[in-house]
N, C-alpha and C positions, 0 to 999 in steps of 0.2 A: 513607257507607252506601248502600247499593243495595236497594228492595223488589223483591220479584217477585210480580204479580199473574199470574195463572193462571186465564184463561178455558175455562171445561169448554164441553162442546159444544153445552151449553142457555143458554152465554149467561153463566154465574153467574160474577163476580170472585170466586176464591179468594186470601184472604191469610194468610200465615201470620207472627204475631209472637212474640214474646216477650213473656210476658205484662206486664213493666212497660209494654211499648212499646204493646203493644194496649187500657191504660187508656190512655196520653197519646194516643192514635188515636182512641180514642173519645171523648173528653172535648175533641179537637179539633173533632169530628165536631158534635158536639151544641151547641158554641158557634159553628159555622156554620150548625148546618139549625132548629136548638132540639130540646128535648128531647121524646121519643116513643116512647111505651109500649117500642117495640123494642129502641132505644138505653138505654134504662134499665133492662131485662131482662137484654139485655147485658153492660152496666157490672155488675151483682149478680153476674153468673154468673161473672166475667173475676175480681171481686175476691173473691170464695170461692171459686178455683180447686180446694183440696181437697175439699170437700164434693159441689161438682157433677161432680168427675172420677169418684169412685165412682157415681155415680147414670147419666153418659156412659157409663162402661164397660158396662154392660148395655144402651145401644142405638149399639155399634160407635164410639165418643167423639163422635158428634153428638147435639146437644141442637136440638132446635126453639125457637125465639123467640116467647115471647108477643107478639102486634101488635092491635093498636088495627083494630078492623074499616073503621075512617073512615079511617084512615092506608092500609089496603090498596088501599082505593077510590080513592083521591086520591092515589094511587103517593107516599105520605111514608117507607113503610119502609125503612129501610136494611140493615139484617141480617135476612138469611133465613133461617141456622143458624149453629152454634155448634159446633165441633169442637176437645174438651180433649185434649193431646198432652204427653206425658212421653219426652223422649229425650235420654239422656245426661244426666242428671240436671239436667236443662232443664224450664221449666212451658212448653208452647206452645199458642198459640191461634188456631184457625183459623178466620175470620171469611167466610161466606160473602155477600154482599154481595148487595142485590135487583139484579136485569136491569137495571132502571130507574131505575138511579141513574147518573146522565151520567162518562162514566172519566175527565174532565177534572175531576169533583170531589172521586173518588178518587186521582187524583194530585195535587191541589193538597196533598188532608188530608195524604195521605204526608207531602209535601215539608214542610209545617210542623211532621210530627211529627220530622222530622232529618233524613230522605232528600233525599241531595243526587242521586239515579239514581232512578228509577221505570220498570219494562220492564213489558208487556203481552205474556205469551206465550200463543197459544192451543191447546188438544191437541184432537186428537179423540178 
């Protein structure tokens, strides 16, 4: 399997999963860094996929992350937004990742979640 991480022009790692993929992502996530406010905001929104899609859809399918004001400060956040997607009768979720989380430990997480590829493409 292959991820594709999609770096936008501010910097931000865009991923997009499937949503079983993006609990085991995140629950890998969190048994590396430990758990934080943002990661477990996350995790809620990822596993009630229907509930937060209708509430998405009124601000364009991105949701904001509750974060831990100490976590901001001390660059611990991991997820910066939260973008719910429904295509081809697929749940997907696109997880926008802080700046400041090193892409060596976004690609490790990948690779433990099953990706045997991990690419970093960047657009302007």
């Amino acid at each position: 399997m292959k991820a594709t991480v999609v770096m936008d022009f501010a910097k931000y790692p865009h991923l997009e999963l499937e949503r079983n993929i993006a609990i085991k992502f995140l629950d890998i996530v969190i048994k590396k860094r430990g758990l934080t406010r943002d990661l477990e905001e996350s995790k809620r929104i990822v596993l009630n996929f229907n509930e937060y899609y209708n509430i998405a859809r009124k601000f364009n399918g991105s949701l904001t992350v509750i974060k831990d004001p100490t976590d901001s400060i001390r660059g611990r956040v991991f997820i910066h937004k939260i973008k719910l997607i429904r295509r081809n009768s697929k749940e997907l979720v696109e997880l926008v990742i802080d700046r400041r989380v090193p892409r060596e430990f976004v690609e490790s997480a990948l690779r433990e979640t099953g990706f045997t590829e991990v690419e970093f493409v960047y657009v302007q």
